[in-house]
C-alpha positions in Angstrom: 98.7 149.7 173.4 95.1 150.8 174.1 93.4 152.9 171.4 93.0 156.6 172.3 89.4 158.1 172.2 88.7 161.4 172.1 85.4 162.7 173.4 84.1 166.5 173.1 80.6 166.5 174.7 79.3 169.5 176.7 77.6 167.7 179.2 79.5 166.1 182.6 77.3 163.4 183.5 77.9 161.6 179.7 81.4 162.5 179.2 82.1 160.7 182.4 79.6 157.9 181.4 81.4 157.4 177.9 84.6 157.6 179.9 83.4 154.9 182.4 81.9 152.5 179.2 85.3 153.1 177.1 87.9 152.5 179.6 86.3 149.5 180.9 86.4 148.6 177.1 90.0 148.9 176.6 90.3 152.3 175.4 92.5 154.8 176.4 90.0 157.9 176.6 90.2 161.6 176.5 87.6 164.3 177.3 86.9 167.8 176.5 84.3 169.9 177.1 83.8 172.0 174.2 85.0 172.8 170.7 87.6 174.8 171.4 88.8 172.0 174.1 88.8 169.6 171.0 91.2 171.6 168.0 93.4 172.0 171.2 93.4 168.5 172.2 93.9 167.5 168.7 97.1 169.6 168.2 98.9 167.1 170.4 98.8 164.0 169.2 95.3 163.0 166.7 93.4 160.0 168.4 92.5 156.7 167.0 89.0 158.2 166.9 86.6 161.0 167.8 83.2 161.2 169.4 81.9 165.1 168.6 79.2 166.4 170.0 77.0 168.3 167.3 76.0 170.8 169.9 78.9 172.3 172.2 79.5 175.9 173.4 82.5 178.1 171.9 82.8 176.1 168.6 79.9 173.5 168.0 80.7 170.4 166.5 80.0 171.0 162.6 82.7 174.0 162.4 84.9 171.4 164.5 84.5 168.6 161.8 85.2 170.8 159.2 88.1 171.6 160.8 89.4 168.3 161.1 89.1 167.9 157.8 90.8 170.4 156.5 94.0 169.7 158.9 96.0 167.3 156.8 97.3 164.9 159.9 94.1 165.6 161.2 91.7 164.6 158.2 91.6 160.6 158.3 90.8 160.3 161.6 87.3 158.9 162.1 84.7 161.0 163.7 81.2 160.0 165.2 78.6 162.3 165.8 76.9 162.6 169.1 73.4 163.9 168.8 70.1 163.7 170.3 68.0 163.8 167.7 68.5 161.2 164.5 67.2 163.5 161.8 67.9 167.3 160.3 70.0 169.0 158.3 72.9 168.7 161.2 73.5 165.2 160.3 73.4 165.4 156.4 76.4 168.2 157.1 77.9 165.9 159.1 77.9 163.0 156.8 78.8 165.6 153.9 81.7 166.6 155.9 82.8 163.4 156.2 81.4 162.0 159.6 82.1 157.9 159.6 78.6 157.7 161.4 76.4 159.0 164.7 75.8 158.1 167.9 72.2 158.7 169.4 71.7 159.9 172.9 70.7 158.3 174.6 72.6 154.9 173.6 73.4 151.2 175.7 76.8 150.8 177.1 77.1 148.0 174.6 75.6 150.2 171.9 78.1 152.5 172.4 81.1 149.6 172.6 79.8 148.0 169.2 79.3 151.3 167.5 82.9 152.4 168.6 84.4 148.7 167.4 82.9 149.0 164.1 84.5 152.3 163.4 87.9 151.2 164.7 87.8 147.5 162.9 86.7 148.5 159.7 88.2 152.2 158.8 86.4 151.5 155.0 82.7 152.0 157.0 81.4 155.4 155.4 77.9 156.0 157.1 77.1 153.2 159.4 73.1 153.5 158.9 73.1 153.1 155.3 75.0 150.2 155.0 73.2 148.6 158.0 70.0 149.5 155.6 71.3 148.4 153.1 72.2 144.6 154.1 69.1 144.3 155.8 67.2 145.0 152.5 
């Protein structure tokens, strides 16, 4: 059985692009279009994993992570971070609050693939980036 995806991103054009890249991956994907879209969505059934974008209407993507994590068959499931910028303050909440990593728009197809694999094979990974840094160092 395919692993389920959840994606809450704002914008049409990469929801259906993720969509395109993960299904053609394997992955069973689902998409909202906001933060409120993605508390429902999780009420049903929690998905392998979840791509959040930081900047949504209705409920923005911080208040949604935090509300993941306070769900308790909600909280282990892995979150990513979509953002288009890779610095500020957004991202150090994120990480605080327990994001497994971020995605950067805009990414590769097989950026996106790798990035999603990672956090599905290895459910120890805390922040990608720094333990990247940190065996390259």
């Amino acid at each position: 059985m395919a692993q389920s995806i959840l994606i809450a991103e704002d914008e049409a054009d990469i929801r259906e692009l993720f969509t395109l890249i993960l299904s053609s991956a394997g992955y069973e994907v689902t998409t909202v279009s906001d933060g409120v879209g993605a508390l429902t969505r999780l009420a049903y059934a929690p998905p392998a994993l979840v791509i959040l974008d930081l900047n949504m209407p209705k409920v923005d993507g911080l208040e949604v992570l935090a509300a993941i994590r306070t769900v308790e068959t909600w909280k282990d499931v892995p979150v990513l971070v979509l953002t288009a910028s890779g610095t500020g303050d957004n991202l150090v909440t994120a990480r605080r609050l327990g994001a497994r990593g971020y995605l950067l728009k805009p990414l590769t197809p097989s950026g996106l693939v790798e990035r999603v694999q990672q956090i599905l094979g290895d459910p120890t990974l805390v922040w990608l980036d720094d333990i990247t840094r940190s065996r390259a160092g």
